[in-house]
PyMOL commands that place a pseudoatom at each C-alpha (Angstrom):
pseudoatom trace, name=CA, resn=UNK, resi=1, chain=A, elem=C, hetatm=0, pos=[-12.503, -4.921, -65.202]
pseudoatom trace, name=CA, resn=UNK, resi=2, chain=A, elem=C, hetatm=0, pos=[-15.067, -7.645, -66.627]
pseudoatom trace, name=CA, resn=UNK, resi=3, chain=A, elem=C, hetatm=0, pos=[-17.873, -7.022, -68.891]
pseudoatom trace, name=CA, resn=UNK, resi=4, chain=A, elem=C, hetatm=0, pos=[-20.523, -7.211, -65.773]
pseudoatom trace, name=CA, resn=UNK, resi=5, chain=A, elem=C, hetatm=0, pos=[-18.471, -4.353, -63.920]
pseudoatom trace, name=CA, resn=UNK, resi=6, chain=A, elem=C, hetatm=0, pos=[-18.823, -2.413, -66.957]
pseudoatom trace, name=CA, resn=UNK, resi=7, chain=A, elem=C, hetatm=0, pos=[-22.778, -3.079, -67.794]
pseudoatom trace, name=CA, resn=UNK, resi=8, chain=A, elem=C, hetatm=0, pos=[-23.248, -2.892, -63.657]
pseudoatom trace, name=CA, resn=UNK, resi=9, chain=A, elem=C, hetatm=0, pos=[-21.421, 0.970, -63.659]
pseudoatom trace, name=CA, resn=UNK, resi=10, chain=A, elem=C, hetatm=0, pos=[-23.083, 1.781, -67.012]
pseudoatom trace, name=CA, resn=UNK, resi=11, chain=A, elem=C, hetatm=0, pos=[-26.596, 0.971, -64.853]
pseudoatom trace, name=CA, resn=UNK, resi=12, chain=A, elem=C, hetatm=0, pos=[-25.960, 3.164, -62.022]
pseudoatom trace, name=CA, resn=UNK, resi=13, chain=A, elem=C, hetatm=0, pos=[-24.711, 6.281, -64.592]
pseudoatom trace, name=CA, resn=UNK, resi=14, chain=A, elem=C, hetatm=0, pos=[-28.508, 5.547, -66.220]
pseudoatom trace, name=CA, resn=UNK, resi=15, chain=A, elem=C, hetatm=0, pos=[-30.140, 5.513, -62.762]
pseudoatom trace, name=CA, resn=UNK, resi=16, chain=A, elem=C, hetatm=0, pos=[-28.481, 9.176, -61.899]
pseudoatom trace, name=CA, resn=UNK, resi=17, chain=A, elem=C, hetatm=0, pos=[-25.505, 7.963, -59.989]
pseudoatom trace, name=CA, resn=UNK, resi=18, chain=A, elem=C, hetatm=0, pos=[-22.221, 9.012, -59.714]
pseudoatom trace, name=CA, resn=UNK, resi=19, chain=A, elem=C, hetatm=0, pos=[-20.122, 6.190, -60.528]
pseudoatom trace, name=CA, resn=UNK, resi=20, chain=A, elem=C, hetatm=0, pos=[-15.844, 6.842, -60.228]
pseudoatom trace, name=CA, resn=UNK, resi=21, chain=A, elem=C, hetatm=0, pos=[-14.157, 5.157, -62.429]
pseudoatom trace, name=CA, resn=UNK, resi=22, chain=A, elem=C, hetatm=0, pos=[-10.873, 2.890, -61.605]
pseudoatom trace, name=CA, resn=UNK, resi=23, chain=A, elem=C, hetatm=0, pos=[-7.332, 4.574, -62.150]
pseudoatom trace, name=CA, resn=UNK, resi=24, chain=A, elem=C, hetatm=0, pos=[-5.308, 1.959, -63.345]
pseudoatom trace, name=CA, resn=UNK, resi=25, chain=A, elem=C, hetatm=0, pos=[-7.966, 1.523, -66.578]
pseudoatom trace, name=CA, resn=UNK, resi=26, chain=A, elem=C, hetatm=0, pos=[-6.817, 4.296, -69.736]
pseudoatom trace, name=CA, resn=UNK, resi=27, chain=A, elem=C, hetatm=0, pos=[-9.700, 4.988, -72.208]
pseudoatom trace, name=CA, resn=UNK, resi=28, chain=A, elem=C, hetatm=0, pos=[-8.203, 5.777, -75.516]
pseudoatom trace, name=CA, resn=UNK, resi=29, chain=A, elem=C, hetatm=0, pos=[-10.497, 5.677, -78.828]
pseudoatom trace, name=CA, resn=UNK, resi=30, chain=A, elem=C, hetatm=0, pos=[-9.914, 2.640, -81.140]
pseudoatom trace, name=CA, resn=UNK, resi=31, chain=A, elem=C, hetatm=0, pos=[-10.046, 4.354, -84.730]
pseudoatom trace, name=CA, resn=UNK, resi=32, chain=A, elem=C, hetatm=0, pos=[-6.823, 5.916, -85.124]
pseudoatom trace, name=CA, resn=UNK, resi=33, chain=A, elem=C, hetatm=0, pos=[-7.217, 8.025, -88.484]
pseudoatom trace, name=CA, resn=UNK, resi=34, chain=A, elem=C, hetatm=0, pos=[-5.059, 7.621, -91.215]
pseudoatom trace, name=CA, resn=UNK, resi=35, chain=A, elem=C, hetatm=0, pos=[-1.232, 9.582, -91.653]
pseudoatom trace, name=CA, resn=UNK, resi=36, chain=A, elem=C, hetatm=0, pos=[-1.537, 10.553, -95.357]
pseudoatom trace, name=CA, resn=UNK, resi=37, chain=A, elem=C, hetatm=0, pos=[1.679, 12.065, -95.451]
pseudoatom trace, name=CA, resn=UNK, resi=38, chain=A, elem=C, hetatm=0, pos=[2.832, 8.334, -94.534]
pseudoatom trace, name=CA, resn=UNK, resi=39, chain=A, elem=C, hetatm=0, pos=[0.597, 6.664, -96.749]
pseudoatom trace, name=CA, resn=UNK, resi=40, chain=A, elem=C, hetatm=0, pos=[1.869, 9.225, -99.808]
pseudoatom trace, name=CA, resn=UNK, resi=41, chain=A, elem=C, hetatm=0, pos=[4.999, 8.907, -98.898]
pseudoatom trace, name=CA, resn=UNK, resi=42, chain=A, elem=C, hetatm=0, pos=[4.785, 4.740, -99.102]
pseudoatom trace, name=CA, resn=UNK, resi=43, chain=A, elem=C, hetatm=0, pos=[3.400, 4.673, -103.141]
pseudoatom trace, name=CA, resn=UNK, resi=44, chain=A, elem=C, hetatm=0, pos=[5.770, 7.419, -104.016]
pseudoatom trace, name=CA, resn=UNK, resi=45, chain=A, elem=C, hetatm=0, pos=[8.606, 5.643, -102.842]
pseudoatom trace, name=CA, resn=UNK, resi=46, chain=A, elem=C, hetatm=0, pos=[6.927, 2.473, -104.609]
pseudoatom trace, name=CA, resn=UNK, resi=47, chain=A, elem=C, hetatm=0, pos=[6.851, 3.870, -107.777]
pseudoatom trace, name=CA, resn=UNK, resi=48, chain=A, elem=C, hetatm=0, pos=[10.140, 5.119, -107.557]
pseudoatom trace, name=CA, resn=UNK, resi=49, chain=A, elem=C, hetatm=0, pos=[11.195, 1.536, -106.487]
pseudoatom trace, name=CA, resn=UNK, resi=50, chain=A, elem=C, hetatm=0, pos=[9.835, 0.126, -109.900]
pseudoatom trace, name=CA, resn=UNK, resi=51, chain=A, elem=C, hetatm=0, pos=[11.218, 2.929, -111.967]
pseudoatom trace, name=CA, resn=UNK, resi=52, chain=A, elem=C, hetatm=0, pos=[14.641, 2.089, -111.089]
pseudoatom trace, name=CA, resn=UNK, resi=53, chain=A, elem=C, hetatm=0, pos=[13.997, -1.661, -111.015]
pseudoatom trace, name=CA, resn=UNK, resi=54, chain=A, elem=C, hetatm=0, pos=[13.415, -1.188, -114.783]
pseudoatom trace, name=CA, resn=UNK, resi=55, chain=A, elem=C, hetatm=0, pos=[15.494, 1.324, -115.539]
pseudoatom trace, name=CA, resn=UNK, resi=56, chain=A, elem=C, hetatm=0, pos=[18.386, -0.902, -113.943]
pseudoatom trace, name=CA, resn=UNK, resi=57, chain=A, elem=C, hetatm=0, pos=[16.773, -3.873, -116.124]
pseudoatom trace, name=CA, resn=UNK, resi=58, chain=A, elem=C, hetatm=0, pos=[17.241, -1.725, -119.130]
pseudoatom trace, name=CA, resn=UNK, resi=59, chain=A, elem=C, hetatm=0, pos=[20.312, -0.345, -118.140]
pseudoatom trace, name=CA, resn=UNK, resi=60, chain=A, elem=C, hetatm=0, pos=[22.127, -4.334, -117.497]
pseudoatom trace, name=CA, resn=UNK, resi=61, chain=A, elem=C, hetatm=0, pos=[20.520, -5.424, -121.114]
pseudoatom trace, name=CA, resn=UNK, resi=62, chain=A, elem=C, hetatm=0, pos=[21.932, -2.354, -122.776]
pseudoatom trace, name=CA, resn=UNK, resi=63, chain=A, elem=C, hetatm=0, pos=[25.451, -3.705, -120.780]
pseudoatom trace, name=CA, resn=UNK, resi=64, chain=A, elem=C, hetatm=0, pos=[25.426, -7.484, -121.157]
pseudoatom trace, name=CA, resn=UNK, resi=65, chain=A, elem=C, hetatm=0, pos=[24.112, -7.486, -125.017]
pseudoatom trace, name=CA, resn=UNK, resi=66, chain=A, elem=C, hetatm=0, pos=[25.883, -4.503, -126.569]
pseudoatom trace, name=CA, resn=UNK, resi=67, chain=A, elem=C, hetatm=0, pos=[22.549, -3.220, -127.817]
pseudoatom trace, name=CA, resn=UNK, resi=68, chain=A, elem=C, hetatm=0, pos=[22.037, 0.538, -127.273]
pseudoatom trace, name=CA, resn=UNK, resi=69, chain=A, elem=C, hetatm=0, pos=[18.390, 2.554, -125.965]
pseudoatom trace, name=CA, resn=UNK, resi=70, chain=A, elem=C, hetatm=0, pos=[16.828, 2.278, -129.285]
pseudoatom trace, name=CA, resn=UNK, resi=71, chain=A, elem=C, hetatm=0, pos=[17.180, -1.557, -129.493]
pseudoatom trace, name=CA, resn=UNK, resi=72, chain=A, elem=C, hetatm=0, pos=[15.663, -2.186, -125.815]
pseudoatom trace, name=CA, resn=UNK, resi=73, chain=A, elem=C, hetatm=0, pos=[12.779, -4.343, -125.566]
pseudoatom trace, name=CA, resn=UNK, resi=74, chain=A, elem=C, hetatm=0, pos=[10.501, -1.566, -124.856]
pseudoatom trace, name=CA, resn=UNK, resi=75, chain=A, elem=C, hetatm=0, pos=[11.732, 0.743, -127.166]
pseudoatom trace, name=CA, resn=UNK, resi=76, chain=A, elem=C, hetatm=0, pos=[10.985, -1.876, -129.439]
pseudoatom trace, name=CA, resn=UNK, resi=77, chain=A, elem=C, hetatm=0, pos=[7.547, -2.873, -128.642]
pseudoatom trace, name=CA, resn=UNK, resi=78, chain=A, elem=C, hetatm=0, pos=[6.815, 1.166, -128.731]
pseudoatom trace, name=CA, resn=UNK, resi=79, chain=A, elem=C, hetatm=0, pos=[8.082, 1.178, -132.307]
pseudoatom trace, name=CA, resn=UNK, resi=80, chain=A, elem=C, hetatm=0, pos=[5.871, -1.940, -133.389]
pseudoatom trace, name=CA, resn=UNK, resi=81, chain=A, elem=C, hetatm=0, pos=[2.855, -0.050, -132.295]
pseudoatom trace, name=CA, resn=UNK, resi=82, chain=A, elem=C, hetatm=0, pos=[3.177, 2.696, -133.706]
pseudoatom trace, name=CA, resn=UNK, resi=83, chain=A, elem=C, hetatm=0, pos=[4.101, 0.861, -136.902]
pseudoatom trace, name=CA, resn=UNK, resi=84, chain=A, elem=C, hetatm=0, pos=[0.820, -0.515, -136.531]
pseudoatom trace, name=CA, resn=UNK, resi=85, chain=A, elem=C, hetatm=0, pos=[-0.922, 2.617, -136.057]
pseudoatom trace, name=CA, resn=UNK, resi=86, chain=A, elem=C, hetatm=0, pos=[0.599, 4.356, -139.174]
pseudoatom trace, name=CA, resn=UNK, resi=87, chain=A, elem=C, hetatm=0, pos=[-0.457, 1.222, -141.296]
pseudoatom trace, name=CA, resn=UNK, resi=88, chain=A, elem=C, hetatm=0, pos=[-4.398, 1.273, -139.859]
pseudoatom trace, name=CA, resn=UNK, resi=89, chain=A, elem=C, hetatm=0, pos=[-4.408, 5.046, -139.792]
pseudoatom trace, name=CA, resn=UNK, resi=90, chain=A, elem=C, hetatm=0, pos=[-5.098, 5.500, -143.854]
pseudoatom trace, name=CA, resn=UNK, resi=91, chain=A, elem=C, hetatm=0, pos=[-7.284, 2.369, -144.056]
pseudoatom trace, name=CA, resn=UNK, resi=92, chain=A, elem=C, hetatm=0, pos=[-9.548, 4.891, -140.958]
pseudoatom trace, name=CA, resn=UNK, resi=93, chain=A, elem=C, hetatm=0, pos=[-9.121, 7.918, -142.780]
pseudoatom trace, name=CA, resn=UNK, resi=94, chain=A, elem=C, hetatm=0, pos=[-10.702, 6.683, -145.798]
pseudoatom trace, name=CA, resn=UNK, resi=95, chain=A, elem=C, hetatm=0, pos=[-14.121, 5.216, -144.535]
for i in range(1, 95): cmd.bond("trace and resi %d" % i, "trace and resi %d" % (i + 1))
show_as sticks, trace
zoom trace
């Protein structure tokens, strides 16, 4: 059906008329809402995704360079920081 069938029906439904419309069209409503169960389910399985892509990194450096959990590059970097908090903590407390 064209656009001037439509505005030509749409003119005779204003003007009181009983206008059929065609069988073979379907009417369905173009906003389909959302599935959040689907879109929960898609970042939880994300962030389980990265979880094991680094716990497999850590796991293959712990294999390949004999190093254990305490010597992983994280572990590491956690250590430093707090190292770093400990030293600026009594410089804080005394001000």
């Amino acid at each position: 059906m064209s656009l001037w069938e439509k505005w030509e029906r749409e003119k005779l439904r204003q003007k009181g008329f009983r206008v059929q419309e065609p069988k073979d069209v379907e009417i369905h409503e173009s906003y389909m809402k959302p599935n959040i169960r689907k879109q929960i389910a898609i970042v939880l399985l994300a962030c389980i995704g990265c979880l094991l892509l680094v716990l497999s990194a850590m796991l293959t450096e712990m294999m390949f360079t004999g190093r254990g959990w305490s010597n992983t590059y994280i572990v590491r970097l956690f250590a430093t920081m707090q190292q770093a908090r400990e030293r600026i903590s009594p410089q804080n407390q005394n001000q």
